[in-house]
DRENPA-3360 file (N, C-alpha, C; in nm, 2 decimals, always signed):
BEGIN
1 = XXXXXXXX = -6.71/+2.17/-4.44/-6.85/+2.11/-4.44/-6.94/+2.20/-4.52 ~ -7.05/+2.16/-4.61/-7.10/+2.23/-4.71/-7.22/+2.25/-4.59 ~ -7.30/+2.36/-4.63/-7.39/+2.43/-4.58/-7.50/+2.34/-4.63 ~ -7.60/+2.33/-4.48/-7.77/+2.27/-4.52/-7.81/+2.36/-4.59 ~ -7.90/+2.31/-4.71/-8.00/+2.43/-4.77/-8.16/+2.40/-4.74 ~ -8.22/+2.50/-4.73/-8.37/+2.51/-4.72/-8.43/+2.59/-4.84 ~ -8.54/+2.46/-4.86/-8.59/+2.44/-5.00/-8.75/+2.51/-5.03 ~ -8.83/+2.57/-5.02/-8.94/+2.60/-5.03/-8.98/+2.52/-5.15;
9 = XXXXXXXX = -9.12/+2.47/-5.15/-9.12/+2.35/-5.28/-9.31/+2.44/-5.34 ~ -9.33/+2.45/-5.42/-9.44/+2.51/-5.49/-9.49/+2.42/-5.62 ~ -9.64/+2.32/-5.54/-9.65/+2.26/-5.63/-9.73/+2.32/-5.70 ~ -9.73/+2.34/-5.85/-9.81/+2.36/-5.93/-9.95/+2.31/-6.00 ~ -10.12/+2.38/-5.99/-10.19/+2.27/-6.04/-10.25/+2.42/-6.11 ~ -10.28/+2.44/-6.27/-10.35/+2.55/-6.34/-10.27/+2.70/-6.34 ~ -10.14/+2.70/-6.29/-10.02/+2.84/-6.28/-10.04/+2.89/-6.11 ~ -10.12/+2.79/-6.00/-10.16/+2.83/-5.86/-10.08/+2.76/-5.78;
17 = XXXXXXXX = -9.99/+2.78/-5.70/-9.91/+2.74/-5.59/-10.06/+2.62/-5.53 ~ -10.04/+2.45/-5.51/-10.14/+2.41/-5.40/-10.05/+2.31/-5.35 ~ -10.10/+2.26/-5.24/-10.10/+2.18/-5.15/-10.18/+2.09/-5.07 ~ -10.16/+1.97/-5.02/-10.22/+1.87/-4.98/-10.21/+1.81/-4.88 ~ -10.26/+1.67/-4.84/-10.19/+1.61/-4.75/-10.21/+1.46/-4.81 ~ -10.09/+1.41/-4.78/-10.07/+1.23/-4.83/-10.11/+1.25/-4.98 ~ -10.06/+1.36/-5.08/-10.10/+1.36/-5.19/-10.23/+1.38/-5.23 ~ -10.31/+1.43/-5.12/-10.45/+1.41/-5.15/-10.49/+1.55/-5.11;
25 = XXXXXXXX = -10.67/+1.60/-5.13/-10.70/+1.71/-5.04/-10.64/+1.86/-5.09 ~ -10.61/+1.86/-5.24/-10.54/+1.99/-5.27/-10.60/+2.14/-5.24 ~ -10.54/+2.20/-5.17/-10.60/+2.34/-5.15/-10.51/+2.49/-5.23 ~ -10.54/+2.58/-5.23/-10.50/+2.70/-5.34/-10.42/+2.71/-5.21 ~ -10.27/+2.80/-5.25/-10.19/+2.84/-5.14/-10.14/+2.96/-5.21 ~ -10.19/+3.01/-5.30/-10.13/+3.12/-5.41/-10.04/+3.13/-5.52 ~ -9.98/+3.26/-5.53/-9.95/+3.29/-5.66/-9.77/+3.21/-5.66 ~ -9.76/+3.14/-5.78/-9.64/+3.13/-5.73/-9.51/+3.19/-5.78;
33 = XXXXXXXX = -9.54/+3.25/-5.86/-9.42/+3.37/-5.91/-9.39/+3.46/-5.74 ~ -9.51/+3.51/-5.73/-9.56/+3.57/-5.56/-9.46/+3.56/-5.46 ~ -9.50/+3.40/-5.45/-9.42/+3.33/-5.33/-9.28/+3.29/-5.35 ~ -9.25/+3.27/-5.47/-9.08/+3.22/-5.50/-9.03/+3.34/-5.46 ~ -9.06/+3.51/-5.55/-8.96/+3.58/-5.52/-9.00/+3.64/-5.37 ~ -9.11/+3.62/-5.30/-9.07/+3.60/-5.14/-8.96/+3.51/-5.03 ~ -9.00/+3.44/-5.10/-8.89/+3.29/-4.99/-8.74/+3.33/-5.07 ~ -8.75/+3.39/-5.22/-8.58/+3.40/-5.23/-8.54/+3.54/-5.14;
41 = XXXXXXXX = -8.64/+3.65/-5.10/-8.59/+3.81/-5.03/-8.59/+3.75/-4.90 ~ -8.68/+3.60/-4.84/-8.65/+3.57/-4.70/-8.52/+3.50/-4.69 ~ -8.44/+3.49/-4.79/-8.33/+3.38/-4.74/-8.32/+3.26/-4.79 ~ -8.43/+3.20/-4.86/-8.43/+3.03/-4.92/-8.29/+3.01/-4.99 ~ -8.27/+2.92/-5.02/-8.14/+2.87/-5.07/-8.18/+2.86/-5.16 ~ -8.30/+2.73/-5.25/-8.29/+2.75/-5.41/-8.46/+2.74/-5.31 ~ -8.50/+2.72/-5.46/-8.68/+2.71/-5.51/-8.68/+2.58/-5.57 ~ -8.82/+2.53/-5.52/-8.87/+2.36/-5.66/-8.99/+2.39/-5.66;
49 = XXXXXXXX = -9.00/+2.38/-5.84/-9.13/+2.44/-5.87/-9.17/+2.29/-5.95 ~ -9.29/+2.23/-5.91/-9.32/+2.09/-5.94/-9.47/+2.13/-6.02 ~ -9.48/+2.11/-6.15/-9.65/+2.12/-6.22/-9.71/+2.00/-6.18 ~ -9.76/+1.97/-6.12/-9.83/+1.82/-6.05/-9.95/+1.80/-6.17 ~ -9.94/+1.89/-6.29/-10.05/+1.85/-6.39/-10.01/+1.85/-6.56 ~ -9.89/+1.86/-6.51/-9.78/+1.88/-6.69/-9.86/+1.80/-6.76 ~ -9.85/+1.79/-6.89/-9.86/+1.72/-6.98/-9.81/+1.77/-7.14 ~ -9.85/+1.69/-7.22/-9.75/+1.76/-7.36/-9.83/+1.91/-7.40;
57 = XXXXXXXX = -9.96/+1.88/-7.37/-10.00/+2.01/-7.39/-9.96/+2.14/-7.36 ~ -9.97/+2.11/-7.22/-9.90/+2.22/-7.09/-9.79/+2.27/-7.08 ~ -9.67/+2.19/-7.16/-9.53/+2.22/-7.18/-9.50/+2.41/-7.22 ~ -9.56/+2.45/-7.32/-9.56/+2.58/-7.30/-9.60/+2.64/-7.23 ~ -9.69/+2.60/-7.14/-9.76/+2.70/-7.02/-9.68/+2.73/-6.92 ~ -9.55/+2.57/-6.91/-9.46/+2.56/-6.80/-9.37/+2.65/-6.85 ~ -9.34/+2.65/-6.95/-9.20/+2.74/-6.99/-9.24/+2.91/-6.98 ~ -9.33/+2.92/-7.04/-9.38/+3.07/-6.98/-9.38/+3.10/-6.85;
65 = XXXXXXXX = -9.43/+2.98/-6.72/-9.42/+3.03/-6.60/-9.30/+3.03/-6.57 ~ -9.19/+2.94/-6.61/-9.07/+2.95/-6.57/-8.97/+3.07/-6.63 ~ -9.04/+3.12/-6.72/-8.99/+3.26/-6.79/-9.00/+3.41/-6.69 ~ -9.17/+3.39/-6.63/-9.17/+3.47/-6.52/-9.15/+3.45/-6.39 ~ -9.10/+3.35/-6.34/-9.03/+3.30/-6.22/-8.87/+3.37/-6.22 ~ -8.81/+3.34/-6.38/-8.66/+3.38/-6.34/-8.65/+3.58/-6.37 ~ -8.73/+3.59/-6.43/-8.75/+3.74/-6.39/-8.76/+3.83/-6.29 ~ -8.84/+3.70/-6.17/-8.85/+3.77/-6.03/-8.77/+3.68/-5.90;
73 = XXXXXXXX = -8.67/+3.60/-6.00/-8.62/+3.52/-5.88/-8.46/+3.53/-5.86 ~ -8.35/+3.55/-5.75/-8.27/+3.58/-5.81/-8.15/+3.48/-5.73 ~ -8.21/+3.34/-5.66/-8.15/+3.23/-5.60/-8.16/+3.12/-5.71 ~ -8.13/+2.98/-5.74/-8.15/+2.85/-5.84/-8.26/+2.84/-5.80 ~ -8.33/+2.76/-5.90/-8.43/+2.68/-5.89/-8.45/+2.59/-5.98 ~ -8.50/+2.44/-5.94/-8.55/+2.35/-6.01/-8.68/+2.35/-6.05 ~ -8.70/+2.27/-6.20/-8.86/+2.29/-6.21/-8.89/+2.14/-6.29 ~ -8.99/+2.09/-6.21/-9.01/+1.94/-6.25/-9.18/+1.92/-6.33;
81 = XXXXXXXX = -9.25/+1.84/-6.34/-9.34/+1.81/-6.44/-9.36/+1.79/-6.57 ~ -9.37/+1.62/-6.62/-9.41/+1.60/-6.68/-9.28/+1.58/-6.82 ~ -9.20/+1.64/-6.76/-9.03/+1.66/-6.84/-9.01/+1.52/-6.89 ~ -8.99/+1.44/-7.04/-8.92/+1.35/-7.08/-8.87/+1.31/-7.15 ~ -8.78/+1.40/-7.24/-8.69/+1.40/-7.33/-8.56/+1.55/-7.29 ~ -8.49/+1.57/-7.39/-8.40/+1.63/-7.40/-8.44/+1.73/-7.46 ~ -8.56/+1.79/-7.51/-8.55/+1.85/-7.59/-8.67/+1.95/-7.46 ~ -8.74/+1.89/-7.41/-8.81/+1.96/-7.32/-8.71/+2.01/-7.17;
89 = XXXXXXXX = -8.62/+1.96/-7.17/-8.52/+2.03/-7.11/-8.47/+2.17/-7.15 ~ -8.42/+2.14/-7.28/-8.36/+2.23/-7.33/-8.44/+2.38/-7.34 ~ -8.57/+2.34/-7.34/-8.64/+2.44/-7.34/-8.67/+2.51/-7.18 ~ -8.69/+2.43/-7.12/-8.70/+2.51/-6.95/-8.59/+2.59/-6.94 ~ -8.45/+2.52/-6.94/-8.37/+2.61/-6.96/-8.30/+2.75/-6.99 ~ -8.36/+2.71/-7.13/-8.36/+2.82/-7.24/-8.42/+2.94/-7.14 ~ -8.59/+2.90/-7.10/-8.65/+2.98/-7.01/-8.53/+3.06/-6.90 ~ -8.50/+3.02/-6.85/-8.45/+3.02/-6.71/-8.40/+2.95/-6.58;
97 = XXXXXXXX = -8.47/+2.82/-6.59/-8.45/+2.71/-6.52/-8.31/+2.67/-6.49 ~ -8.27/+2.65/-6.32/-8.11/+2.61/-6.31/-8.10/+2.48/-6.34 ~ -8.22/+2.39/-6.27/-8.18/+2.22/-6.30/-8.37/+2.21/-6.29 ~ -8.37/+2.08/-6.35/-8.48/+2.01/-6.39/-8.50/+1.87/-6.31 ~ -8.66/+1.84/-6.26/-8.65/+1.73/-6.21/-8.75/+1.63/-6.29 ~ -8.67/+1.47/-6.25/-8.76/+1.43/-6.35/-8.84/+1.32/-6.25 ~ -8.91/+1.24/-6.32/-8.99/+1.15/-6.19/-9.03/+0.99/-6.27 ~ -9.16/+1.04/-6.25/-9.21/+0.91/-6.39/-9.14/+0.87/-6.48;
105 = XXXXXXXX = -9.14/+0.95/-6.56/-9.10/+0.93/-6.67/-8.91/+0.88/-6.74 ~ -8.85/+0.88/-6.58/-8.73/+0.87/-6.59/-8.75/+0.67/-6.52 ~ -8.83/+0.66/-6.46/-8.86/+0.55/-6.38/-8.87/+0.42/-6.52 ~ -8.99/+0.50/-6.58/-9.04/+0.44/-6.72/-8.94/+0.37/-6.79 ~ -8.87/+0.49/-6.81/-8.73/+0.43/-6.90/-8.58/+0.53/-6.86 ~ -8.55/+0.48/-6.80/-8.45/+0.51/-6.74/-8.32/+0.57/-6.81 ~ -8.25/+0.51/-6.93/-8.21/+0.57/-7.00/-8.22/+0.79/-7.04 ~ -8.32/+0.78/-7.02/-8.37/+0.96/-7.03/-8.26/+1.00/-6.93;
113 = XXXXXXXX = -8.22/+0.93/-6.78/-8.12/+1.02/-6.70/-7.99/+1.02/-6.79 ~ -7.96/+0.92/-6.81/-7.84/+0.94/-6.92/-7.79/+0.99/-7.00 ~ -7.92/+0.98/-7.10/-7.92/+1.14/-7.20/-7.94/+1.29/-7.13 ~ -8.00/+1.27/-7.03/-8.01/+1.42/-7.00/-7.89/+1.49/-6.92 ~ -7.79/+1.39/-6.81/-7.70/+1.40/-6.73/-7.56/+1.44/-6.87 ~ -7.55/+1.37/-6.99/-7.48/+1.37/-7.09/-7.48/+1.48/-7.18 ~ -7.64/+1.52/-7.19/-7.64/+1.64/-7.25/-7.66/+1.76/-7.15 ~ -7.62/+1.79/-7.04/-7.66/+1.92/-6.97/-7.57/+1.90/-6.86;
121 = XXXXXXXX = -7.54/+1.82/-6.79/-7.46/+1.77/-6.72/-7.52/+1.70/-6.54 ~ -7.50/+1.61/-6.46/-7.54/+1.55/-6.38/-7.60/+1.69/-6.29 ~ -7.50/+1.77/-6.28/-7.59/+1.90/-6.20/-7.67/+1.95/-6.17 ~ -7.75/+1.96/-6.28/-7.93/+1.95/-6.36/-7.98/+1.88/-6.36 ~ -7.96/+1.77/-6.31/-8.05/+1.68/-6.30/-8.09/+1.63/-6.20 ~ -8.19/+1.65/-6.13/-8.24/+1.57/-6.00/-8.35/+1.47/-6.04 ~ -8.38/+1.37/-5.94/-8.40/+1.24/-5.99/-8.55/+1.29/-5.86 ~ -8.65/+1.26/-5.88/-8.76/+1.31/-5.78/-8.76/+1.15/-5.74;
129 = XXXXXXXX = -8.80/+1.14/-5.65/-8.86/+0.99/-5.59/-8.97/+1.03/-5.50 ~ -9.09/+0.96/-5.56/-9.21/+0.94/-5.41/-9.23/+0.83/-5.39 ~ -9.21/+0.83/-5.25/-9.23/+0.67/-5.17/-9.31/+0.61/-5.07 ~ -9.35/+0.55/-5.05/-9.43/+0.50/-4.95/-9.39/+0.40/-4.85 ~ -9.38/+0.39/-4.73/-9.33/+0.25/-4.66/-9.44/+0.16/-4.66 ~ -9.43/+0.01/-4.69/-9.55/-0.06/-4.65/-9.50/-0.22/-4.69 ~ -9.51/-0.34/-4.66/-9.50/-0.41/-4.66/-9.35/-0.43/-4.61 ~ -9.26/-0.38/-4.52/-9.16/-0.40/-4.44/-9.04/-0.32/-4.54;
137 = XXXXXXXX = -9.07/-0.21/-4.64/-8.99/-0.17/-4.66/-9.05/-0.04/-4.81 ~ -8.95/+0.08/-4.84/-9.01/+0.20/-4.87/-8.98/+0.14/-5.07 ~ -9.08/+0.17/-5.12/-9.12/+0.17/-5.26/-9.15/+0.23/-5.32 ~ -9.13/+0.25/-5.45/-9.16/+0.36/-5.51/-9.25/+0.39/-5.64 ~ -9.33/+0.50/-5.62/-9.52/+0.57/-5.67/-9.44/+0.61/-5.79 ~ -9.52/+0.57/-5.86/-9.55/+0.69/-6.04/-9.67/+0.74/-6.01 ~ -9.63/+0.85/-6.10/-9.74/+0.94/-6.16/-9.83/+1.01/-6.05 ~ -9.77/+1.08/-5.96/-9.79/+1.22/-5.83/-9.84/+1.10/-5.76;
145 = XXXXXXXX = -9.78/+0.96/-5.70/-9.84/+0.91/-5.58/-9.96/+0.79/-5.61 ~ -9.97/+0.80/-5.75/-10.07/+0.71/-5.79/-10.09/+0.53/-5.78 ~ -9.94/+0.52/-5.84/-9.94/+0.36/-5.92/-9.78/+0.31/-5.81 ~ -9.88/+0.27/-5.78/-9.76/+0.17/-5.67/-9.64/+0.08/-5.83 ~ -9.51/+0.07/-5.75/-9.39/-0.01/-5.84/-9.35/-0.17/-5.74 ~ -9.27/-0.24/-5.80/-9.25/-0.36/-5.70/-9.11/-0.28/-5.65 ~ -9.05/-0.20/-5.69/-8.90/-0.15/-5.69/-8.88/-0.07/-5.55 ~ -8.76/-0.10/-5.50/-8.72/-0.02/-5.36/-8.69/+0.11/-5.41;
153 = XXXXXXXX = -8.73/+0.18/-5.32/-8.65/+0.36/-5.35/-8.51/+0.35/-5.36 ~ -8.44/+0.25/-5.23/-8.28/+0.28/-5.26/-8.23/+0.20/-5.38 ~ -8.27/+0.15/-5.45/-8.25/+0.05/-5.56/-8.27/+0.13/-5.68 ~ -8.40/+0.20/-5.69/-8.38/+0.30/-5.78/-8.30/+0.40/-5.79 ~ -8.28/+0.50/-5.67/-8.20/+0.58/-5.62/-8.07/+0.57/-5.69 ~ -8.02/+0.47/-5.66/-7.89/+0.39/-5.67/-7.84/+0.39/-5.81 ~ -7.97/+0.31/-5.89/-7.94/+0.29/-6.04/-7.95/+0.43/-6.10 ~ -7.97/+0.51/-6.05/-8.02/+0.68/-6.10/-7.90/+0.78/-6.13;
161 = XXXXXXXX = -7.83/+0.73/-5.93/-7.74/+0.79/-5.92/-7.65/+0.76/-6.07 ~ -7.59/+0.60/-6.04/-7.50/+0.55/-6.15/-7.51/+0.56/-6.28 ~ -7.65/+0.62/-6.30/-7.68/+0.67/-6.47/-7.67/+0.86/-6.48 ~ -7.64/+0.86/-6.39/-7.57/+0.99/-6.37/-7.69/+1.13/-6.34 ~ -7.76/+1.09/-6.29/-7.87/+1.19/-6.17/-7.76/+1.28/-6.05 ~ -7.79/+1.37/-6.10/-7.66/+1.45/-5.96/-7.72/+1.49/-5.82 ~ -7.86/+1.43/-5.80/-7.93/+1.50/-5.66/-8.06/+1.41/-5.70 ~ -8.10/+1.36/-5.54/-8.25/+1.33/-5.53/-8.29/+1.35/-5.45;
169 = XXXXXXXX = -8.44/+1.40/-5.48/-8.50/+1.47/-5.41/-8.64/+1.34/-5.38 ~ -8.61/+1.33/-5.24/-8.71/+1.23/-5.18/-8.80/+1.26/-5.13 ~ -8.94/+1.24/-5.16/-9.04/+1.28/-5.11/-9.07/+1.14/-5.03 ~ -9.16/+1.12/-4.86/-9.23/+1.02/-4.82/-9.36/+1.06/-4.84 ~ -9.41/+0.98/-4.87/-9.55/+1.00/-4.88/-9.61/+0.97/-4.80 ~ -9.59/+0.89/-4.68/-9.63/+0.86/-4.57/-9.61/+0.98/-4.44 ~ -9.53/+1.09/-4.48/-9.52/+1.20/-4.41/-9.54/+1.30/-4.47 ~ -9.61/+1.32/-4.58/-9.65/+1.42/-4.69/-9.73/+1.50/-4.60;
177 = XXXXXXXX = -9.73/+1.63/-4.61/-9.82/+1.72/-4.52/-9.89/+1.67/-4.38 ~ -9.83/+1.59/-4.33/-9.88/+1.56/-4.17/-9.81/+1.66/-4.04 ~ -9.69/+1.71/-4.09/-9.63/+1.80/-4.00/-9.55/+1.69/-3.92 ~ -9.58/+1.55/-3.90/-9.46/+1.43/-3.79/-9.32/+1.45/-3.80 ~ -9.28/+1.54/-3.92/-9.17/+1.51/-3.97/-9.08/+1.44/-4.07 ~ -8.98/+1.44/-4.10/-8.93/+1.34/-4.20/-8.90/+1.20/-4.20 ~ -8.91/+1.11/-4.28/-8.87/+0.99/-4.27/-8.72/+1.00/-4.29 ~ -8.67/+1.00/-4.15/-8.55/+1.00/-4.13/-8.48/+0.86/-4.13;
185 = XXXXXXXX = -8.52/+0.74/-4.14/-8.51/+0.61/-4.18/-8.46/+0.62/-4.31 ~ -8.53/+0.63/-4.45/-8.49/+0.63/-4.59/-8.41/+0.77/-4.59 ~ -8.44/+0.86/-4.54/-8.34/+0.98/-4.62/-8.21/+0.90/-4.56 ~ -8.19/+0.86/-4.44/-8.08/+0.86/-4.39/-7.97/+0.71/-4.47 ~ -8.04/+0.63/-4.50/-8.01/+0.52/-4.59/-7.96/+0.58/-4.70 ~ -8.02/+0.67/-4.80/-8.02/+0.74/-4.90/-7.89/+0.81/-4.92 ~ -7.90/+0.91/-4.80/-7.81/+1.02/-4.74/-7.68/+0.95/-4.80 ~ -7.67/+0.85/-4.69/-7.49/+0.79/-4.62/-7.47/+0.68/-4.72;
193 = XXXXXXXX = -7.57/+0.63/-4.82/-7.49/+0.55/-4.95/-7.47/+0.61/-5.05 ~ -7.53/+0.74/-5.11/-7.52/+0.74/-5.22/-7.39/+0.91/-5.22 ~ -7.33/+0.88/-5.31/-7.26/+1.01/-5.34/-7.29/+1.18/-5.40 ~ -7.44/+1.14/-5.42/-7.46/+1.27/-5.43/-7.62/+1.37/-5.34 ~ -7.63/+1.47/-5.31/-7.71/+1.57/-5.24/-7.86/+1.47/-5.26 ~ -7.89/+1.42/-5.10/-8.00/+1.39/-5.14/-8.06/+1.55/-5.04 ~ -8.28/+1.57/-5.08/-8.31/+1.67/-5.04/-8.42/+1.59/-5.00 ~ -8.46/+1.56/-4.87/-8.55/+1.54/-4.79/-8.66/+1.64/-4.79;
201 = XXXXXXXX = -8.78/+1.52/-4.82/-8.90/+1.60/-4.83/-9.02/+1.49/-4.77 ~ -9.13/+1.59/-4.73/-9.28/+1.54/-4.68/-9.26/+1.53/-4.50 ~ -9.31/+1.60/-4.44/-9.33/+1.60/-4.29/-9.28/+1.72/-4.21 ~ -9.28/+1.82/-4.28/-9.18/+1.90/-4.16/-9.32/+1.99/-4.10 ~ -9.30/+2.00/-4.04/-9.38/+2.11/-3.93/-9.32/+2.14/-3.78 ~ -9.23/+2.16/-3.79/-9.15/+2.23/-3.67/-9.01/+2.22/-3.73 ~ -8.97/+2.32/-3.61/-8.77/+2.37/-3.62/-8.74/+2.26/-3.62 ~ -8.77/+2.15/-3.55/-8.66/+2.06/-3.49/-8.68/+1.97/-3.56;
209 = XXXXXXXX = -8.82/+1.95/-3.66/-8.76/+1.83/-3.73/-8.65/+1.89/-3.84 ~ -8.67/+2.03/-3.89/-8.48/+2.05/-3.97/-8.40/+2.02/-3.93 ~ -8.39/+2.02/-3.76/-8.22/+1.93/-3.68/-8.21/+1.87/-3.73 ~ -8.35/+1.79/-3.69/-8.33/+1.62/-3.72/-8.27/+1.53/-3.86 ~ -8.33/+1.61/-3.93/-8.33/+1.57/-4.06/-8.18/+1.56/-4.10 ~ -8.15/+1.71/-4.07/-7.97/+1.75/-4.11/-7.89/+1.65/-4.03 ~ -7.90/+1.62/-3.86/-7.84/+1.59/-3.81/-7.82/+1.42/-3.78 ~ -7.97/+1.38/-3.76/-7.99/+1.20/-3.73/-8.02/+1.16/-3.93;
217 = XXXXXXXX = -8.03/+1.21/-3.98/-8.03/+1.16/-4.15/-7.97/+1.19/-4.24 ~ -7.85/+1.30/-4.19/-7.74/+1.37/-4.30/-7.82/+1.41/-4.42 ~ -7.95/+1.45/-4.44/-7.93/+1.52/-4.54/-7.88/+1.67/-4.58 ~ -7.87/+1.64/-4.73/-7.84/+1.77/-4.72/-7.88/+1.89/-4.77 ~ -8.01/+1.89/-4.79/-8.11/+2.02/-4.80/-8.27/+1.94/-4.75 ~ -8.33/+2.00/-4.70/-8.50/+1.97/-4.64/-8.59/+2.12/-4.75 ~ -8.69/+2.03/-4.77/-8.79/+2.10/-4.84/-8.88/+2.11/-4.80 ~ -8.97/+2.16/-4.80/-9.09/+2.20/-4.71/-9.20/+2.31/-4.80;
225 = XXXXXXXX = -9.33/+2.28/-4.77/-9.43/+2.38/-4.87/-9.56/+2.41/-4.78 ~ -9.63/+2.34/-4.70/-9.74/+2.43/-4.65/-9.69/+2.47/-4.52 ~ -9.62/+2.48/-4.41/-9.54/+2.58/-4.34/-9.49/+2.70/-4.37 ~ -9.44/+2.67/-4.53/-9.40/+2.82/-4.53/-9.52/+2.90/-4.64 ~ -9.56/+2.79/-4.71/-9.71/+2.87/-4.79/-9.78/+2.97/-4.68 ~ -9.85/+2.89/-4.54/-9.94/+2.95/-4.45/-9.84/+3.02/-4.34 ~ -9.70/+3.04/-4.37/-9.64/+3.12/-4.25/-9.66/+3.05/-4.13 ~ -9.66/+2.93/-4.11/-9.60/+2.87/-3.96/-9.50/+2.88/-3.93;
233 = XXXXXXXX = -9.43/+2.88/-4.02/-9.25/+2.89/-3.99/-9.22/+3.00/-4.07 ~ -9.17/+3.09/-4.08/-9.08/+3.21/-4.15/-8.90/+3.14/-4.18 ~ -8.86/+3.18/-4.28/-8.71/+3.10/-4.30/-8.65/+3.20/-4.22 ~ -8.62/+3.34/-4.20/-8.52/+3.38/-4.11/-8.52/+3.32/-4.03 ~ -8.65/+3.28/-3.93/-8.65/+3.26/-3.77/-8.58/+3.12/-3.78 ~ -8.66/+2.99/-3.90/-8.59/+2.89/-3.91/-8.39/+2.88/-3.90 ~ -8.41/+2.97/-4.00/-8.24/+2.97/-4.03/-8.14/+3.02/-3.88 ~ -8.23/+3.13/-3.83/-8.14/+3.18/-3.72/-8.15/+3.04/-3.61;
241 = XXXXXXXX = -8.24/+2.97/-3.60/-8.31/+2.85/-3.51/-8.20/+2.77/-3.50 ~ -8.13/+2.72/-3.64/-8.08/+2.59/-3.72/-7.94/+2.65/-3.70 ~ -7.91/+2.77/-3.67/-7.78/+2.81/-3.66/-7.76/+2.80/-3.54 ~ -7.84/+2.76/-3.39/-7.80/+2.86/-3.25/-7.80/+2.67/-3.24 ~ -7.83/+2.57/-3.33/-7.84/+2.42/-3.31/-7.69/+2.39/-3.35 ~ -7.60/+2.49/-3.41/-7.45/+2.47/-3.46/-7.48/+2.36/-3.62 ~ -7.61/+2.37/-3.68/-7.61/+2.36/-3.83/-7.54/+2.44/-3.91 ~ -7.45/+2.42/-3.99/-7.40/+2.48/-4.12/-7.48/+2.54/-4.18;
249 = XXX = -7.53/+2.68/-4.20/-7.70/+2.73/-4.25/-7.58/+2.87/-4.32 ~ -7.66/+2.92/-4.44/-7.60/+3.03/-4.54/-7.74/+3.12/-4.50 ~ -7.66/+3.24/-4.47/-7.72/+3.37/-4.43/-7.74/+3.44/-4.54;
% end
């Protein structure tokens, strides 16, 4: 049985770790070179480092931060924003970067998973989804939450996987910084059809929704960012928590 992983997630706005709720309401949560090579000396499994403000400009500012991220970090990590070509991969990389996530821009035109899974390989490639439930079923946002799609998450998910995406990382947005927990409904749909690592994200605020998540929705890593930004949860205590539950957890 492969071990659950826990994810600390660090969204990026100006080189400052922030956070929100329902995508909205951003507040400063610090430095995040800071906080990565903390959550990697507490135990985290990998790091996702998301610039929630990339753009073509900013592409060097990302690769610089991800220059000094892998300097002080010494677990994987993914780093997503604003990424949509092959050649902007190549360069995160180059930096340091273990795998790259893409979002929008892979949605846009889809094709990009293909070339990127072809040139770097499916491993590196995580497919981001944010979704929302509403109208009797979960859909999926471009551009950090903004622009509603007519498209199901598992539909995309699906077509992502098959264009060769090696991991998706689901955000709800409907449980985004509320603490209720995860939408254990889609992760779990997600989870048990598709063949590869999905990472549940948006709602955690207690031990027990990581049971939950691992246990009633099979995923297989949970991510989490203002619990562990503000220290409500510490990952030892989590990890030792998640292990006395007989979770598969890496010490």
């Amino acid at each position: 049985m492969l071990t659950k992983r826990i994810i600390p997630c660090l969204d990026i706005k100006d080189g400052r770790t922030v956070k929100g709720v329902n995508f909205e309401n951003i507040r400063d949560a610090g430095d995040p070179i800071e906080l990565g090579a903390l959550y990697a000396q507490q135990g985290a499994d990998e790091l996702v480092f998301l610039d929630i403000t990339a753009t073509n400009e900013r592409r060097k500012t990302l690769a610089e931060l991800v220059t000094g991220i892998a300097r002080h970090v010494n677990i994987p990590f993914t780093v997503g924003g604003g990424i949509s070509s092959v050649e902007d991969v190549y360069v995160l990389l180059q930096s340091g970067a273990d795998k790259i996530s893409v979002n929008t821009s892979a949605f846009k035109r889809p094709e990009l998973v293909d070339e990127l899974s072809r040139e770097f390989g499916s491993q590196c490639i995580v497919l981001a989804i944010d979704t929302r439930f509403e109208d009797g079923d979960w859909y999926v946002y471009l551009n950090g939450g903004r622009v509603k799609t007519t498209t199901k998450a598992y539909d995309w998910a699906k077509e992502a996987v098959d264009r060769g995406a090696g991991e998706i990382l689901l955000t709800s947005m409907n449980n985004d910084g509320t603490k209720q927990g995860f939408a254990l409904d889609i992760t779990g749909q997600l989870s048990q059809n598709l063949n590869v690592p999905v990472i549940a994200s948006g709602g955690a605020g207690t031990m027990d929704h990581f049971t939950e998540v691992f246990e009633n929705a099979q995923a297989d890593a949970a991510l989490a960012a203002s619990i562990f930004h503000y220290k409500e949860i510490e990952i030892p205590d989590l990890k030792k928590y998640l292990y006395s539950k007989g979770i598969n957890i890496r010490f």
